[in-house]
Legacy VTK file of the C-alpha trace (Angstrom):
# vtk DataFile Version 3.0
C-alpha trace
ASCII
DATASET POLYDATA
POINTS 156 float
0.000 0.000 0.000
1.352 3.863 0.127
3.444 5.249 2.555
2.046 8.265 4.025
4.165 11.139 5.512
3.625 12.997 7.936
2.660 16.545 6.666
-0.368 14.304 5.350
-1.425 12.913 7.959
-1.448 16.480 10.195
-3.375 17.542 7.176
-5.884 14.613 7.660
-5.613 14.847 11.530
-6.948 18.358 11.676
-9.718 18.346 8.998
-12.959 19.468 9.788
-14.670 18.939 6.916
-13.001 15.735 5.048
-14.398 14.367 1.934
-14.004 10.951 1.165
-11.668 9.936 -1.596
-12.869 6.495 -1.723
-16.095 5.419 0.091
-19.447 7.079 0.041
-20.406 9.184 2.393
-22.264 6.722 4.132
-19.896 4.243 4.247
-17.167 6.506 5.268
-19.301 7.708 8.679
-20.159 3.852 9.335
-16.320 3.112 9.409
-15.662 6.445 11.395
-17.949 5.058 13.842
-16.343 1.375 13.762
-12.575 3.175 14.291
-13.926 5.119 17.178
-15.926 1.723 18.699
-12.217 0.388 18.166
-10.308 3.501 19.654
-12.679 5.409 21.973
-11.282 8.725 23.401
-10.609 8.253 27.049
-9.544 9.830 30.115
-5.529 8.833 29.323
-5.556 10.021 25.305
-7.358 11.019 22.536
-9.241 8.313 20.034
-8.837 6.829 16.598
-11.092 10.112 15.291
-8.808 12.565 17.073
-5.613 10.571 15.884
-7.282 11.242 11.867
-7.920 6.901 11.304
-10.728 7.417 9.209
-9.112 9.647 7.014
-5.747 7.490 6.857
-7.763 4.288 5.923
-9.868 6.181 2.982
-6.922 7.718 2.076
-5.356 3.725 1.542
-7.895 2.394 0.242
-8.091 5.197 -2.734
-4.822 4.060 -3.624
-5.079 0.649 -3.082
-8.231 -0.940 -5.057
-7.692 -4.247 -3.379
-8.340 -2.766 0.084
-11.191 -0.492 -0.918
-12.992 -3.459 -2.770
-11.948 -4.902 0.489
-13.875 -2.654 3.098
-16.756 -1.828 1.033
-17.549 -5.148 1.160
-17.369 -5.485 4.955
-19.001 -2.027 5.234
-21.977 -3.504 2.942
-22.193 -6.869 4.880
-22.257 -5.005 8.466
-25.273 -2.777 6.839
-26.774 -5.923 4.993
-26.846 -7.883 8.282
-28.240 -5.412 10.186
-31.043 -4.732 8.183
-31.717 -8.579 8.511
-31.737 -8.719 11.790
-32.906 -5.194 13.147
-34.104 -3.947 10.615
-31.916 -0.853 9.831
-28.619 0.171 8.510
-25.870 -0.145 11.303
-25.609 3.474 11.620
-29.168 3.946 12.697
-29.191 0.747 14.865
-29.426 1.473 18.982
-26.405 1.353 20.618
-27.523 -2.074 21.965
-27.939 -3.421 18.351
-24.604 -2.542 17.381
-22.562 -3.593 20.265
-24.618 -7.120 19.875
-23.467 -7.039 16.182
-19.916 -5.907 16.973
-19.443 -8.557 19.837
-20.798 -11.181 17.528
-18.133 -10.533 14.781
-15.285 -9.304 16.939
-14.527 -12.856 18.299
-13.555 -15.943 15.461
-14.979 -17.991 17.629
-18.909 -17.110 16.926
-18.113 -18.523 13.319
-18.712 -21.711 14.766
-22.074 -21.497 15.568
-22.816 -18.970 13.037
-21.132 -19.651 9.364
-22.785 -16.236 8.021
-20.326 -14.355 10.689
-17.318 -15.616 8.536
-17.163 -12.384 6.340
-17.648 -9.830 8.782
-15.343 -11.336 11.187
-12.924 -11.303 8.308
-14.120 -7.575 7.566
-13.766 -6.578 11.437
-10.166 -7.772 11.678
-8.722 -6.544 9.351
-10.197 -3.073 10.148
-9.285 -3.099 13.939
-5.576 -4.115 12.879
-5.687 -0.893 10.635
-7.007 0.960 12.837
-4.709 0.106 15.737
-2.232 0.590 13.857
-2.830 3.731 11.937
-3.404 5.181 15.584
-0.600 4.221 17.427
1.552 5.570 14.703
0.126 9.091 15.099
0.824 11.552 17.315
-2.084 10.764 19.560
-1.286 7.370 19.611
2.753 7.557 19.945
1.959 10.445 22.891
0.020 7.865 24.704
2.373 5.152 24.592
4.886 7.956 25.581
7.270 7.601 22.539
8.840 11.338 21.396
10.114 12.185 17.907
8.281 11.600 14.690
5.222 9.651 13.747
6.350 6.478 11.497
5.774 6.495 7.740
4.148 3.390 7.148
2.305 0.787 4.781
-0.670 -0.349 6.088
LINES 1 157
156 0 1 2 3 4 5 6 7 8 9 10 11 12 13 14 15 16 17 18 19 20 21 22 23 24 25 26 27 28 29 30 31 32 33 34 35 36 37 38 39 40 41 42 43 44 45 46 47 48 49 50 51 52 53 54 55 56 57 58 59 60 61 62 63 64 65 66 67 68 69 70 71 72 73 74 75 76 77 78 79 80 81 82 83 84 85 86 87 88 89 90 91 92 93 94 95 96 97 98 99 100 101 102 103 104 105 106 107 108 109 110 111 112 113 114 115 116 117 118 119 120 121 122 123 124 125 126 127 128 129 130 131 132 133 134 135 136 137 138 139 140 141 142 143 144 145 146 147 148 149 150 151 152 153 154 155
């Protein structure tokens, strides 16, 4: 995938109005929503929003087709299978709705019992990884760990 440098991702970071480069709108505010479920802010440092996640990953994926085929996908199945089971798109789900959704394809485990998990557990992992790692890469995430110096260029 591309490296991105720093000046780019400040630019990201501090965006207040970002347009997507390669999701829809929609899509692009259910995975802001999925990166912040992943990397809340909390009391010790700021979140996976703060630390400018969302815009990293659409930023990848518009270079890398792969990857934005990829999480599309995943962003369709989560909306797909919540309209199955409650009804709605995952966005306008209660918080209770997506939580159960979440824990049920956060864990490998639930494909067991549940085949139809097996692409949105795929889906989820792959996004947490970039997400945990686009954010402790940052600023927000490197001051939290309590690294100085630079952020690290990096392929996701």
């Amino acid at each position: 995938m591309s490296t991105v440098d720093d000046e780019f991702r400040k630019q990201i970071a501090t965006s207040i109005n970002y347009t997507p480069r390669s999701l829809s709108l929609h899509a692009y505010e259910t995975m802001k929503t999925l990166c912040d479920t992943i990397i809340p802010t909390d009391s010790e440092s700021g979140g996976a929003i703060e630390a400018g996640v969302p815009e990293l990953i659409d930023f990848i994926a518009s270079e890398n087709s792969d990857y934005q085929l990829q999480l599309v996908a995943g962003l369709n199945w989560l909306d797909d299978t919540c309209v199955e089971r409650y009804g709605e798109w995952f966005l306008a789900c209660g918080p209770a709705q997506q939580q159960e959704i979440l824990d049920l394809i956060a864990f490998r485990k639930n494909a067991k019992r549940d085949p139809r998990l097996n692409d949105g557990i795929r889906f989820f992992s792959v996004l947490r990884k970039n997400t945990v790692d686009a954010f402790f890469t940052s600023d927000v995430g490197l001051k939290y760990l309590g690294v100085s110096g630079q952020p690290v260029a990096r392929v996701m």
